[in-house]
N, C-alpha and C positions, 0 to 999 in steps of 0.2 A: 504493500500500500504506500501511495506517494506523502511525504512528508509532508507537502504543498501542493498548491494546485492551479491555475493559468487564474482564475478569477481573482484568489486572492492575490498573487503577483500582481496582479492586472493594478485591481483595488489600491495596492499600496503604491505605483508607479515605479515598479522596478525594469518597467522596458523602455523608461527613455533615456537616450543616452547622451554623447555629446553633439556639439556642433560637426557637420561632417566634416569641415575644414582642421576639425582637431584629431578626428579619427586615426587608430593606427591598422595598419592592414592587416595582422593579424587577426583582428576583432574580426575577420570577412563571416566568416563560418557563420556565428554567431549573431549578426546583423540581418535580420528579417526585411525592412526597408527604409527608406525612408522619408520623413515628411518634415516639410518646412525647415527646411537645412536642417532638422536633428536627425539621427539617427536612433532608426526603433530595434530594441533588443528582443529576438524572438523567445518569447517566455515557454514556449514548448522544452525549447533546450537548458533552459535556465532550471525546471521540475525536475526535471532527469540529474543534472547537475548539482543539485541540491542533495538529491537522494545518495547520489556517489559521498560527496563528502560527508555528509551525516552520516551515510554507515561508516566510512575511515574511521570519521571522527570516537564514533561508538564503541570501535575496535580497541583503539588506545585509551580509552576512559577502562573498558573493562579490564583492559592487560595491567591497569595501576599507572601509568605512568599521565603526567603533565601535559595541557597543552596552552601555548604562554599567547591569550589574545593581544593585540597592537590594534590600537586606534587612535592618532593622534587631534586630528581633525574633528574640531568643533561637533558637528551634528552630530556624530559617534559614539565623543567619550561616556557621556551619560548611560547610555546604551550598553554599549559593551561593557563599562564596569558592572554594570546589574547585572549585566545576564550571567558573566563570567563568576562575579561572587554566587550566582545560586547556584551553582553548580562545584562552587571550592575552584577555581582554576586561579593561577597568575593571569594579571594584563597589566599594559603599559598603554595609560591616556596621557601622559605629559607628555617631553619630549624623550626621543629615546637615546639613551647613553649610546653613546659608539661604542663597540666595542662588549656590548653587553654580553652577546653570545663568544664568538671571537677570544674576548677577554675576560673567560664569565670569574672566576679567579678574583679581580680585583673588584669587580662588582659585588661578590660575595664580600671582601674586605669592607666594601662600604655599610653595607649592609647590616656587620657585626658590629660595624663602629655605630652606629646606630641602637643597639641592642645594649652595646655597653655604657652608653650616654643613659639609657632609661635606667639599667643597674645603681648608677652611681646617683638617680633620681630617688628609687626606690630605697638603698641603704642611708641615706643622709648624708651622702657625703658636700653636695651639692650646700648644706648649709655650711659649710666651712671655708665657699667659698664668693668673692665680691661680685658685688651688682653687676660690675661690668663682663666676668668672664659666666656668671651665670648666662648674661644675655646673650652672648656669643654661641653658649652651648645651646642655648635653647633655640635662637633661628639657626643653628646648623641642625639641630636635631628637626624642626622643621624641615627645613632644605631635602635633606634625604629622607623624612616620610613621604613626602609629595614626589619626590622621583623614583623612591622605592619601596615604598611601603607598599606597595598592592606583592611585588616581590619577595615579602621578607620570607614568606614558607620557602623557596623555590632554593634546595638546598644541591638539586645539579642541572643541568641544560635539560631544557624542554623537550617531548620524543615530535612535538609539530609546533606548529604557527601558525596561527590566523589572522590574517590581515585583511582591514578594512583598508581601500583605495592602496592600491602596489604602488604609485607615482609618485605619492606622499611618504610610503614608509617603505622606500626602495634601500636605503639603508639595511634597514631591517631581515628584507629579503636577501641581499648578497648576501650577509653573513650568514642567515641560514642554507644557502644554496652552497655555499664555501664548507660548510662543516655538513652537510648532509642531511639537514633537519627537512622533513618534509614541509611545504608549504601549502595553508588555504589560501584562499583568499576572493572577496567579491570582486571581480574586475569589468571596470567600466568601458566603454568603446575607444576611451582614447590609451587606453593601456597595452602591453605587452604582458601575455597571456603563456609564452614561451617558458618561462623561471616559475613556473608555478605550478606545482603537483597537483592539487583539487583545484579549480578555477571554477566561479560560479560568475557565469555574465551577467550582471545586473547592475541597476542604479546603486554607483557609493556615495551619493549626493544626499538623495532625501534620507529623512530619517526614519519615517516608516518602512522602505524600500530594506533598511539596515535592522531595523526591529523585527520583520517577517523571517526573513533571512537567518539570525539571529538565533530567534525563536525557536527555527526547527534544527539550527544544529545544536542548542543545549540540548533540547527536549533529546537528543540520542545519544548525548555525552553522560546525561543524569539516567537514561536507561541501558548505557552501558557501565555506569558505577552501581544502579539497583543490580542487574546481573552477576557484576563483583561478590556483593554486598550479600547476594542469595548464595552462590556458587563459596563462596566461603562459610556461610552456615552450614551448608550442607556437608562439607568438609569437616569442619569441628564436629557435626555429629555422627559424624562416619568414626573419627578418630577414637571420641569418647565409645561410641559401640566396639568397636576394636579393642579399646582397652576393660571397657567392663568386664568382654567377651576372654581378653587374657588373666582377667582375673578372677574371671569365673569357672576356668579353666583346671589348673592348679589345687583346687578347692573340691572338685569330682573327681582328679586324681586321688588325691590324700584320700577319700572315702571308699575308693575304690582296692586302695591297697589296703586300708583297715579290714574289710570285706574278705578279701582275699588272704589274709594275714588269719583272722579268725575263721577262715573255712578250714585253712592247712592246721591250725591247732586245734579244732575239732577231729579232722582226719586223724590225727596224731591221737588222739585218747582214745578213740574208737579204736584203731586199728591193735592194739595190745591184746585189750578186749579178745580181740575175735581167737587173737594167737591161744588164749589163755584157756579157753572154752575148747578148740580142736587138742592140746595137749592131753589130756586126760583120755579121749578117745583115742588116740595112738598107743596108749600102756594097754 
């Protein structure tokens, strides 16, 4: 069953794209026709392309591992920060550090420095020291939650990326293309389509076009962490029935040798018996 579907694409206006004179030719495939110098994105292809990257995406939510959304651009970030906290993931709506991935190393470094700033909040050290260097700690501890605080879980490189508009966070995409991280991403008509592993053709403009969108690739990232989530209970109870099962084990032995223990020393007193009874008859 389709994630989405041509109405609601339609509804949200994920099929217009850019002016043709901005178009890049790659987008041809994908471009249905167009009217009044815009170009219109065929939303047939767009349903189908949906449904690819939501399953991906599902696959790596249920295998455990990360997927670090990027949206820097205004209409976006809103968006994508929600959607990505309901579902537990990293994202990056400020600007993106160079080097994040690349360098993920010393972004981690900032990170803890950050972590050790709030420690030294939490044990009092902070009152021991003046007005002035408090206030320095405290807009640099700002500084780095707004650039990394949505990062602070993300203790190794992401297994993907998603990215709203590739043109804006081309950055972004080389270095995941450079280390091998797969890429999403919604790509609009005037983008290149080529550096991108799931490519979904749609408007990165509106923000409804970004909120449908959106929508159906959590809604298969949070039922591929429910899957996790069952497939691991089902494990723990597999485990405990194994172990009861070896402990219940052990416990039919011992009684079974007690059993067996007292048949052989019943045999044992009977057996004299019989001897003591035919002697008499042989005199």
């Amino acid at each position: 069953m389709a994630r989405t579907n041509f109405d609601q694409l339609l509804e949200a206006g994920c099929h217009f794209g850019h002016l043709k004179r901005k178009w890049n030719p790659a987008m041809a495939p994908y471009i249905f026709m167009e009217r009044n110098g815009i170009h219109i994105i065929d939303l047939h292809k767009t349903v189908v392309k949906i449904d690819e990257a939501a399953d991906a995406l599902k696959q790596i939510a249920k295998s455990g591992k990360k997927v670090l959304f990027v949206a820097t651009k205004k209409q976006a970030k809103d968006i994508v920060a929600e959607k990505a906290t309901s579902v537990n993931m990293p994202y990056v709506i400020e600007r993106w550090p160079g080097g994040m991935l690349t360098n993920f190393p010393t972004i981690r470094k900032a990170v803890k420095k950050m972590a050790n700033i709030d420690k030294l909040m939490a044990d009092g050290t902070f009152s021991n020291l003046s007005k002035r260097e408090i206030l320095q700690i405290s807009r640099q501890r700002a500084k780095l939650e707004k650039n990394l605080g949505s990062i602070a879980d993300l203790t190794r490189l992401p297994s993907a990326l998603f990215v709203v508009d590739v043109l804006k966070e081309n950055i972004a995409v080389r270095e995941a293309n450079r280390l091998g991280i797969p890429v999403f991403a919604i790509v609009d008509t005037n983008s290149d389509p080529n550096n991108i592993d799931f490519m979904i053709p749609a408007n990165d403009d509106a923000k409804d076009s970004i909120e449908v969108i959106m929508n159906a690739c959590c809604a298969a990232i949070a039922e591929g962490l429910e899957e996790r989530k069952a497939e691991k209970a089902d494990e723990k109870a597999a485990k405990e029935q194994a172990e009861e099962a070896d402990e219940a084990k052990p416990r039919r032995t011992r009684k079974a040798r007690k059993q067996e223990e007292t048949a052989e020393a019943e045999a044992e007193v009977e057996a004299p018996a019989e001897e003591e009874e035919e002697a008499p008859a042989a005199e």
